[in-house]
N, C-alpha and C positions, 0 to 999 in steps of 0.2 A: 598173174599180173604182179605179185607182191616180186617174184624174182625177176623181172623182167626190170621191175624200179629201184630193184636193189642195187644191179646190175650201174643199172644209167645212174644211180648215185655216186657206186663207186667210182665207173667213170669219168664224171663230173670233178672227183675229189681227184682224184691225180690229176683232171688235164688242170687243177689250178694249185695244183704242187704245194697242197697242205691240205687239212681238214677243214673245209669250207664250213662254217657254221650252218649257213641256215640249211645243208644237208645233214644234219646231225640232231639230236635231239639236245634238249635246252634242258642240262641238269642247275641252272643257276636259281638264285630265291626268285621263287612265287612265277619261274617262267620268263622272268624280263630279259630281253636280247641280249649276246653275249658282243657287247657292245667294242668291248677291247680287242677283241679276237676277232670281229669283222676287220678284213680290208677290201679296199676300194674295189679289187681286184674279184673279189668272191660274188659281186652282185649281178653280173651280167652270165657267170655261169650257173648261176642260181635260176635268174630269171628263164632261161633256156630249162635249166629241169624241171622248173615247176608249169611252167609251160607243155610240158611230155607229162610229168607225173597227171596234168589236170588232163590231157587229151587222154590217154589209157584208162582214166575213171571215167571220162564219157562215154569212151569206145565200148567199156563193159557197160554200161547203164543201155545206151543204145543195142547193144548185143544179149541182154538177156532175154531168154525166151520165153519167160513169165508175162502174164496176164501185164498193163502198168499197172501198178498202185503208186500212192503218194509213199510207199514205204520202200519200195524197189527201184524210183524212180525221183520222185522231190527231194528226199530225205538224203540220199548218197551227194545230188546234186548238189545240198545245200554246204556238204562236210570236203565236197573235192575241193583241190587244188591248195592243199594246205601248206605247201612249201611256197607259192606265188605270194598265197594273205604272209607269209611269216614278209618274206623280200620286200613287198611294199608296205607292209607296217612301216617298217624302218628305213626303205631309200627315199621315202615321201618326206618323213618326217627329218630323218637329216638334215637331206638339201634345202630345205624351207629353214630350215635353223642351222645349219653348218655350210654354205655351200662354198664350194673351190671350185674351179675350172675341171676338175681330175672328176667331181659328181655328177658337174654339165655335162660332161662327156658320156657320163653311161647313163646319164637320161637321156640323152640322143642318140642311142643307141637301144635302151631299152624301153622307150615309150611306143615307136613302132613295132617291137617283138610284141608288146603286150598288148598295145589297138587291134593289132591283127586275130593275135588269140582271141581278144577278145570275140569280134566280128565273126571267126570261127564256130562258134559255142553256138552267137544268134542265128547263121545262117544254115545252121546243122540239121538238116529235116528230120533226120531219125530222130534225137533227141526230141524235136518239136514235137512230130507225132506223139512218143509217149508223152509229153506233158498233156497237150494237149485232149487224149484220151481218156487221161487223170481229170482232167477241170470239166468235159463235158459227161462225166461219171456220175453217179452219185456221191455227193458231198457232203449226206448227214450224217456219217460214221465221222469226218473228222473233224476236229478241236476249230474253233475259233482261228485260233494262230495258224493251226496247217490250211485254210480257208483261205487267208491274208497270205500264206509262203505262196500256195498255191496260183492265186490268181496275179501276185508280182511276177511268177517267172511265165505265166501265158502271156500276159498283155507285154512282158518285157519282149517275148518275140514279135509280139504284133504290132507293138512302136517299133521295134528295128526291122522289119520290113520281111520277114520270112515269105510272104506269099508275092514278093516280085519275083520277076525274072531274075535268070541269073545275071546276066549285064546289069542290071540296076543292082541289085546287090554287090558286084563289082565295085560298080561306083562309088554305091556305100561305106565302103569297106575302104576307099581309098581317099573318099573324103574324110572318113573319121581318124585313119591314120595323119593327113596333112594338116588338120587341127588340132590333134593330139602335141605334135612337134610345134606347131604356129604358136599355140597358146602358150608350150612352158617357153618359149622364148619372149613372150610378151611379157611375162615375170620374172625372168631375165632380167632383162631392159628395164623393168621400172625399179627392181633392185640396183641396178646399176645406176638408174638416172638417181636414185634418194641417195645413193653413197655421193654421187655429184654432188646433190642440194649440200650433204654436210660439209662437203670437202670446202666448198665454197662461204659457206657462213659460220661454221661451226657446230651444227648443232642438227640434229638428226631431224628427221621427218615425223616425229614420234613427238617432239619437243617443240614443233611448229606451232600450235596454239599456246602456248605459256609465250615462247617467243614474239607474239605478235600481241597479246596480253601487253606483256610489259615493257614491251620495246618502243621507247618515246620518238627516236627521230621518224620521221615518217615516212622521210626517201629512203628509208633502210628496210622500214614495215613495205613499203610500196617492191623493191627490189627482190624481197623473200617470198611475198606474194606472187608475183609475177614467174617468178623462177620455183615454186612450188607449183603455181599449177598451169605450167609448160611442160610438166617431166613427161619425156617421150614424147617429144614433137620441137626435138632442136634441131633436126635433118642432121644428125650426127649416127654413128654406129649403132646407139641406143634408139634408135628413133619408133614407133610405133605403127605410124600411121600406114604405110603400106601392109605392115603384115595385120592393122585390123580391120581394113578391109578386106583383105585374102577373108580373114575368119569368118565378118562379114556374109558373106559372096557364100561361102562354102556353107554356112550354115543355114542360108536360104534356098540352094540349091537340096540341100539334106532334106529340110521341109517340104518344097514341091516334090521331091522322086517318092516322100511318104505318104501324099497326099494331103500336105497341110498348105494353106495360102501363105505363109508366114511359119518361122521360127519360133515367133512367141505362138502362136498358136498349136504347136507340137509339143513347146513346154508346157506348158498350162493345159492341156489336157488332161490329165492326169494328178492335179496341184486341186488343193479345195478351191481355189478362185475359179478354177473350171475354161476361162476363155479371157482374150486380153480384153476385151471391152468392159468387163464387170472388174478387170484391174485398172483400165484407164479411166473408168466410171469413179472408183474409190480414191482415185489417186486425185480426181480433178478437184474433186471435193476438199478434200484435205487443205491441197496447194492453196485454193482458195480462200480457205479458214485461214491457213496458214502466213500468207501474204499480208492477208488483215492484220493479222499481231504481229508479223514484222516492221510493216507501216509505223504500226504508233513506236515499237520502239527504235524506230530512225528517230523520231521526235524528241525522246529521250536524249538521246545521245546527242542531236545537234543543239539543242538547250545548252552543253557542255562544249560542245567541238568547237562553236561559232561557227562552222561552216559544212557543207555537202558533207556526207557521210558518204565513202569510197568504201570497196570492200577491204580494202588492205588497214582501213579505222576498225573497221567493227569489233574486231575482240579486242580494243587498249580501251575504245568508249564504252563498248555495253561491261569493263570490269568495272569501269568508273562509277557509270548508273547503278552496277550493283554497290558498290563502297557508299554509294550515298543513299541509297534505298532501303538497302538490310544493314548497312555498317558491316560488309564481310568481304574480304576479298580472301585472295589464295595464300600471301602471309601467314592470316588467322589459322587458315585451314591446314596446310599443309604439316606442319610439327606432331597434329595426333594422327597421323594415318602413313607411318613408314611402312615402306612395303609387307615387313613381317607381322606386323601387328594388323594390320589389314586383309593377309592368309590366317591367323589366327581367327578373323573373324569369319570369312567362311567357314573356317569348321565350325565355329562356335554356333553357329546358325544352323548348320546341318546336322550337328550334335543335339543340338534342341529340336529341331524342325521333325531329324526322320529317322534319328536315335543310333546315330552312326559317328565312329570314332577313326580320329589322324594319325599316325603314330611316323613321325620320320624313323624312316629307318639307312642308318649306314654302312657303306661297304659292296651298297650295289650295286651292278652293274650301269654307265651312264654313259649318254655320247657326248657329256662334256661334266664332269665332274665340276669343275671350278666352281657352276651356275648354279648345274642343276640339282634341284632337290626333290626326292622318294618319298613318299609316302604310302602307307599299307593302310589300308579303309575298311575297317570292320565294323559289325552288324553291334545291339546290345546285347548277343549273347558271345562273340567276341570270332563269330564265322566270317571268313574274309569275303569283304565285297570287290576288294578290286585293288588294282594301283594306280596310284597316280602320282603324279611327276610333274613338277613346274619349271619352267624355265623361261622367267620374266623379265633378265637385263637385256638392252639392247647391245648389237654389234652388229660391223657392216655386213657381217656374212650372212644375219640376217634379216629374213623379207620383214617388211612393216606391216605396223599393224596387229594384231592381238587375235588367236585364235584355238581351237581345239582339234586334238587329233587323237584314233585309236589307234595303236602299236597293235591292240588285238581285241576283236571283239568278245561281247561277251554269247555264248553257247552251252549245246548241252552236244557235247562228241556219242561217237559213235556206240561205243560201251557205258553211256549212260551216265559220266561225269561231266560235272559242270564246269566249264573255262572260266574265272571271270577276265574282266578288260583289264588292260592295261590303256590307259588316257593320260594324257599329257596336255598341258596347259601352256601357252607359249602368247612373249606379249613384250613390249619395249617398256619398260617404266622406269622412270626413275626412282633413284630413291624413297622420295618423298613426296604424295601422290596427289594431287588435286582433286575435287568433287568425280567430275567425271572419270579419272583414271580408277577411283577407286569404285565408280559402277563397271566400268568395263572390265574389272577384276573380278567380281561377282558376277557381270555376266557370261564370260568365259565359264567360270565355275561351276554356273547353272548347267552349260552345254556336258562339263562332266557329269555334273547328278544326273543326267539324263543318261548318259552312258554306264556309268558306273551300278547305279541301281535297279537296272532291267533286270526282269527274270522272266526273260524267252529263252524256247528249246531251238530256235533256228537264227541262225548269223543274221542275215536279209533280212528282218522285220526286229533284230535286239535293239535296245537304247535310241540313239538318231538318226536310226535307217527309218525316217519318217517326209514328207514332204518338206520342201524346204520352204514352205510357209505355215509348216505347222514346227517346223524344227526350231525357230526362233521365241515362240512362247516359252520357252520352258528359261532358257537364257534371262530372255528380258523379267519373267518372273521373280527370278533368283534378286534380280537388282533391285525391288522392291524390298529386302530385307535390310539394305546395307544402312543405312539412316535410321533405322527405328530407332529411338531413344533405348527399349530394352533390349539392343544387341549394342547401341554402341558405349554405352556404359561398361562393355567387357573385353571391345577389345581397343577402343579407341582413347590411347596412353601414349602422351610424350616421352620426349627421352629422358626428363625428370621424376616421369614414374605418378604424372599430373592426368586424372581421367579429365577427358574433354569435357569442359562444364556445361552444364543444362541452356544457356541462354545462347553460347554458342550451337549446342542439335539444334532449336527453337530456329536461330536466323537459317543456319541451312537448308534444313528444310520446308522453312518460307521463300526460302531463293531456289528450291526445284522447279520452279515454273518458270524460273525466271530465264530471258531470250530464246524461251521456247518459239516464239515465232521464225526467230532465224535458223534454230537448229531442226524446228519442222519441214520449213520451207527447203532447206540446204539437202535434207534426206526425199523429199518428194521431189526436186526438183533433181536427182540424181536416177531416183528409179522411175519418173517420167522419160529420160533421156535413155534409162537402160532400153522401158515398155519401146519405144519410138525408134532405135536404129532395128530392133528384133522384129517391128513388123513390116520393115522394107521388105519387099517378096523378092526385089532386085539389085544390085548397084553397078551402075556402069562399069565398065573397064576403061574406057578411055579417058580417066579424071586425073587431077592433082591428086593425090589423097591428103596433102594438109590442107587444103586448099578447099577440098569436098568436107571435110572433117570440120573446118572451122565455120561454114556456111550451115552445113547442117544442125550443130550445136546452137548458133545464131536463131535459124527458125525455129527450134523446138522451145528455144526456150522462152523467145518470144511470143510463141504460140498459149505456154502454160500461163503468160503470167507473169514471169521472173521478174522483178524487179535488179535494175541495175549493180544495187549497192551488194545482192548476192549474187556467189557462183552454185553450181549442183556440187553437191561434199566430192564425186570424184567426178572431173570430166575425162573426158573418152580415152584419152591418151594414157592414164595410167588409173582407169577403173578396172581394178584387179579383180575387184569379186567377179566380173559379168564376161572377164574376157580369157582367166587364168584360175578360178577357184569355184565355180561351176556355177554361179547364180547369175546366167545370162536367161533373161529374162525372168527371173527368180527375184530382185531385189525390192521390189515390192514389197518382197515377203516380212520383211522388219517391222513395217508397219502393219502391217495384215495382222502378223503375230500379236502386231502387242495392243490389238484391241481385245484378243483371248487372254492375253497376260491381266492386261487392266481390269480386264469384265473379272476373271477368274480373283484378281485381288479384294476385287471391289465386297467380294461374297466374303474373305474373311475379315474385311474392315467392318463389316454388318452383321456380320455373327459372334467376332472376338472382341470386339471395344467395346468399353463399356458406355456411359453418359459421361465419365469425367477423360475419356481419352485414352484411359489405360486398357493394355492388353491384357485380356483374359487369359493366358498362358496353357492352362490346359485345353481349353475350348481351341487355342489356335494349336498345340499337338496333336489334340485328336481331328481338326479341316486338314492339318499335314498329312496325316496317319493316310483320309482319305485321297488328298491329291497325289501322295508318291502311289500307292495301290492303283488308283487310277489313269495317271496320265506316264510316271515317270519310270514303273516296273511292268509295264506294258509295252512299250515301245513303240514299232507299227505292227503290232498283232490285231490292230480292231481299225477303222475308220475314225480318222481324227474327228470331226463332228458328231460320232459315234460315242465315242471318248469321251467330247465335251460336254453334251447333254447328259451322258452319265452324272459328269461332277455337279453342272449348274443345273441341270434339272430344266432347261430350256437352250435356248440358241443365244448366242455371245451377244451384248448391246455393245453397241459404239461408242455409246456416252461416258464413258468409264475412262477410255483413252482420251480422246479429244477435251472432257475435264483434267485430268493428269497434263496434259501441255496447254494448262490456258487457254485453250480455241472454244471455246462455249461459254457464250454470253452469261 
C-alpha cells in the first residue's frame, strides 16, 4: 500500500506541475502549513489524493484477516486520511478569512468530492462489520478514551443510516452532498450581503452595535436596522431565502429516511439535552424570565426617549440608562482595553490559571502575515503545548463574526508521538474594544484552551470534538475571568501607560447585568426560532419562500412571547450558525452551556473568596489545576455529565446563570 501511495503522490505532483505541499511533508517550525508555497491550484489535487490515500487505508483495515480489535481496526481508522485533515485544516480556514472567487471555486468543486467520501466511509459495510464487532466485544481491556473513540465511530454508522437499504442510502448520500453545496453558499451570500451593509453606511457588521449606540439621528439608526436585519432576503443574487428552504426540506427529509419525526430530533439525540422538547422546555423558561427584565428596561429607557421605544432605540437608550445608572459608557471604557493589551490578558490569566506561557514568535509561516500573529504555548516546564495564531482585524473578504478553528488537531500518531494543535483565533474588532468585545475575545480564547490543552491519544474525542452543547462551556467560562479586578490590574493600561483605576472595574462590573433582559431575550428568541423551523417534519414546495419565511418568523415569535421592541440576535436569512456553521438545531446550546459555565464558576467564587471579596489566589490555581485535568485535557474522552459531576461533585444548578443575567428575583 505505501508504494501504491507513493505512486499516486507522485502523480498528483506533476499533473500540478510543482511540488504540491500538502503531498510533501512539513519541514517548517512546529509543523505550521507552508502557507506561501500553497497555491490555489494545489487544493483540489490534494483533495483528490487524500481522498485515495484515505480509501486504500480503509481498503486494508477492511481486508485484514485478523480477528477486529480496536488496535487493528479503531486505532488505523482514527490516524487515516491524513493528507484530507492536512487540506481542510487550511482551505476551511482560508476561505472564512481570505475568500476570493478563485477559493469559491474549489469549494464548489471540493465539498461534493469530500460529502461523497465522506458518505463512502458511513455506508461501507465491511468497515462497519469490524467496528461493529469491536463495540459488541468485550470492553474491559480498553481505556476509558478507546471506550468513548469506540462507541463515536458505531453510533456514527448508526446515525448515518448503515442498516438502510441501498436506495436510501442513495439518497442519503445525495442529500448530504446538495446540503454540503447549499449551505457554503448560504455563507457566501451573507458575506456578501454584510459587504453590502458596509458599502452602504460605512461601517461593517461587526461595528453595528457601537453604530447604533451612538448614532443620534434616528432615521439613520432606523435605515441601518432595517437593512441589517434584511441581509439575504433582498430577492437580489445574494438572496437566501430559496436556498433555506431547499436546506430546510432536505434536512427533514434526511430525518424521516433515519427514522426521526424531525431534524431536531436527529440532532439532539446524541447532544446531553437528549430531545427538543426538554430544549423547548428550557428555552421557554428563560424567554420568559427574560421578557420580564426586558419589560422593565423599556421603562428605563422611555423615562429618557419620551416616547415608544422601537428596536432600532435600544442600544442609543439603554447606553444612556447605563451613563446615568453606573456613570459608564464606552468613552470611559474603551482607552484601557486596546486590542493588544486585552491578548495580553488572556495569557496572563492562562499563565496564572494553568501555568502555561505565549511567546510570539516571528518568521513563520502565515496566510496573511500583515494581520496575523503566532504564538508557541508552552507548559511550566517549557514542553510545547500547541500553536496558536490570531487573526482579529476585520476585512471584506472576511466572514463576520468571531470564531475558533484547528489547522490540526491534537493526537498521539502512529509511532507513539504526540502532534500537538495548531488553533487559530479569528474575530472583527476594532482597535479599541468595548465591554462585550472584550468577552468575546476571552471567549474565543476559552474555545482554544480547550483545544490546545487536551491530552488525548485519538483525534475524534481531543480538545472540542465534544457535543456542541457541552463545547460552549468552556468558551463562556474563559469570559468570567476578563473583569476580575486581579487580572485587570495587569493587563488593563492606556496608551499613557494609566492602569485602569479601581472605581472604574467597580462600575463595570456593576453594569454586567446590566440589559441583560434584552440580550437574554435576543439569544433565546433566536435559538427558539433555530428549535422551531428544525422540527418542521415538512415544508411545502409550492410557497413564496420570502413570503413563507417572513410568516413563519411572525408566528414563532409571536408564539414565544417576543415583545415587539426586540428581534431574535439572527433571523433566518443570515443565521449563519444554524444554516452554514453546523449548529442547526444546536443553538440552544450557549445557553445550555453557560448554566455549566456559571454553576462550575459559582464553585470557585465559594471556595476562592474570601469575606472581604478578595481572591484567594492559590486556592483558585489549585480549582484551576483541577478544572484543566478534568474538563479541558480530557476533551470528549468521558461523558460530559460524567465530567461534570467529577468537578462539582453533583449535577449543574440553574440558579447560577439566571443570577449572572439578572432573571431571578
Amino acid at each position: 500500500m505505501k508504494k501504491a501511495l507513493a505512486l499516486l503522490i507522485m502523480a498528483a505532483s506533476l499533473t500540478a506541475c510543482h511540488q504540491n505541499p500538502f503531498l510533501q511533508e512539513w519541514d517548517t517550525p512546529y509543523g505550521i502549513p507552508p502557507f506561501e508555497k500553497i497555491k490555489v491550484s494545489d487544493y483540489i489535487p490534494a483533495v483528490k489524493a487524500g481522498i485515495e490515500q484515505q480509501q486504500a487505508e480503509i481498503a486494508a483495515i477492511v481486508a485484514n484477516p485478523a480477528e477486529p480489535t480496536f488496535e487493528n481496526t479503531i486505532a488505523p481508522l482514527e490516524l487515516s486520511g491524513s493528507i484530507l485533515s492536512k487540506v481542510v485544516g487550511v482551505l476551511y480556514n482560508v476561505s472564512e478569512t481570505d475568500q476570493t472567487p478563485e477559493l469559491d471555486a474549489v469549494l464548489e468543486e471540493a465539498i461534493p468530492l469530500m460529502s461523497d467520501h465522506s458518505a463512502e466511509i458511513s455506508f461501507n459495510k465491511g468497515l462497519y462489520k469490524r467496528v461493529a464487532a469491536v463495540y459488541y466485544a468485550d470492553q474491559s481491556g480498553l481505556t476509558r478514551e478507546q471506550q468513548m473513540v469506540l462507541k463515536k465511530h458505531f453510533e456514527g454508522f448508526e446515525r448515518d443510516g448503515i442498516g438502510l437499504p441501498e436506495d436510501l442510502q442513495l439518497r442519503l448520500k445525495q442529500i448530504d452532498s446538495d446540503l454540503a453545496v447549499k449551505t457554503q453558499k448560504i455563507g457566501n451570500n451573507i458575506l456578501a450581503e454584510s459587504n453590502a451593509f458596509k458599502e452602504k453606511f460605512g461601517i461593517s457588521v461587526s461595528e453595528y452595535p457601537t453604530a447604533m449606540t451612538t448614532t443620534e439621528d434616528r432615521e439613520l439608526r432606523k435605515a441601518m436596522f432595517e437593512a441589517y436585519t434584511t441581509r439575504g432576503h433582498h430577492g437580489n443574487e445574494n438572496d437566501n431565502c430559496a436556498l433555506l428552504l431547499d436546506v430546510l426540506r432536505l434536512r427533514a427529509r434526511k430525518a424521516s429516511i433515519l427514522g426521526y419525526p424531525d431534524f431536531a430530533s436527529y440532532q439532539l439525540a446524541n447532544k446531553m439535552a437528549g430531545d427538543p422538547q426538554t430544549v423547548d422546555g428550557f428555552l421557554a423558561d428563560i424567554m420568559a424570565a427574560a421578557v420580564k427584565s426586558a419589560k422593565a428596561e423599556i421603562y428605563d429607557m422611555e423615562q429618557i426617549a419620551g416616547h415608544e421605544i422601537e428596536p432600532w432605540d435600544w442600544w442609543y437608550y439603554a447606553e444612556k440608562v447605563r451613563k446615568a445608572k453606573y456613570d459608564l459608557d464606552d468613552d470611559q471604557i474603551r482607552p484601557y482595553f486596546k486590542i493588544d493589551n486585552v491578548v495580553k490578558g488572556i495569557f496572563t490569566a492562562a499563565h496564572t490559571l494553568y501555568g502555561i506561557n505565549a511567546e510570539l514568535i516571528e518568521g513563520v509561516p502565515s496566510y496573511n502575515p500583515k494581520v496575523v500573529k503566532t504564538y508557541k504555548i508552552t507548559d511550566a516546564e517549557g514542553a510545547l503545548v500547541g500553536i496558536f495564531t490570531t487573526d482579529y482585524h476585520p476585512r471584506s473578504s472576511k466572514r463576520g463574526g468571531a470564531w475558533m478553528n484547528n489547522i490540526r488537531e491534537q493526537y498521539v500518531d502512529a509511532d507513539g508521538n504526540e502532534i500537538r494543535p495548531i488553533i487559530v483565533n479569528v474575530a472583527n474588532m476594532p482597535e479599541y474594544l468595548t465591554v462585550d468585545d472584550v468577552q468575546t475575545v476571552f471567549h474565543e480564547f476559552g474555545h482554544a484552551l480547550h483545544g490546545l490543552l487536551t491530552k488525548c491519544h485519538y483525534p475524534s474525542v481531543s480538545g472540542t470534538n465534544v457535543t456542541r452543547d457541552f463545547v460552549e462551556m468552556f468558551s463562556q467560562f474563559n469570559e468570567n475571568w476578563a473583569f476580575q479586578p486581579w487580572l485587570l490590574e495587569q493587563y488593563a493600561v492606556n496608551d499613557k501607560g494609566e492602569v485602569i483605576p479601581a472605581e472604574l472595574v467597580e462600575k463595570i462590573n456593576g453594569a454586567l447585568k446590566f440589559n441583560q433582559g434584552f440580550m437574554t431575550t435576543e439569544l433565546a428568541a433566536a435559538s427558539i426560532l433555530d428549535m422551531k423551523w428544525h422540527e418542521l417534519s415538512a415544508i411545502p414546495e409550492d410557497v413564496d419562500p420570502a413570503a413563507f419565511i417572513d410568516e413563519f418568523e411572525a408566528k414563532v415569535c409571536k408564539e414565544m412571547g417576543l415583545i415587539k421592541e426586540i428581534v431574535p440576535r439572527y433571523r433566518t436569512t443570515y443565521f449563519n450558525h444554524i444554516f452554514s456553521s453546523g449548529y442547526s438545531a444546536g443553538y440552544y446550546g450557549y445557553l445550555w452551556s453557560e448554566v455549566l459555565d456559571k454553576d462550575a464558576f459559582s464553585i470557585f467564587e465559594k471556595e476562592c473568596v474570601g469575606p472581604d471579596g478578595q481572591w484567594d489566589m492559590a486556592k483558585t490555581v489549585e480549582l484551576a489545576g483541577k478544572f484543566k485535568a478534568t474538563f479541558l485535557e480530557r476533551g470528549g474522552s468521558e461523558e460530559p455529565m460524567t465530567l461534570y459531576k467529577s468537578f462539582a461533585g453533583r449535577e449543574p444548578d440553574s440558579k447560577p446563570m439566571l443570577r449572572g443575567r439578572g432573571l431571578l428575583n
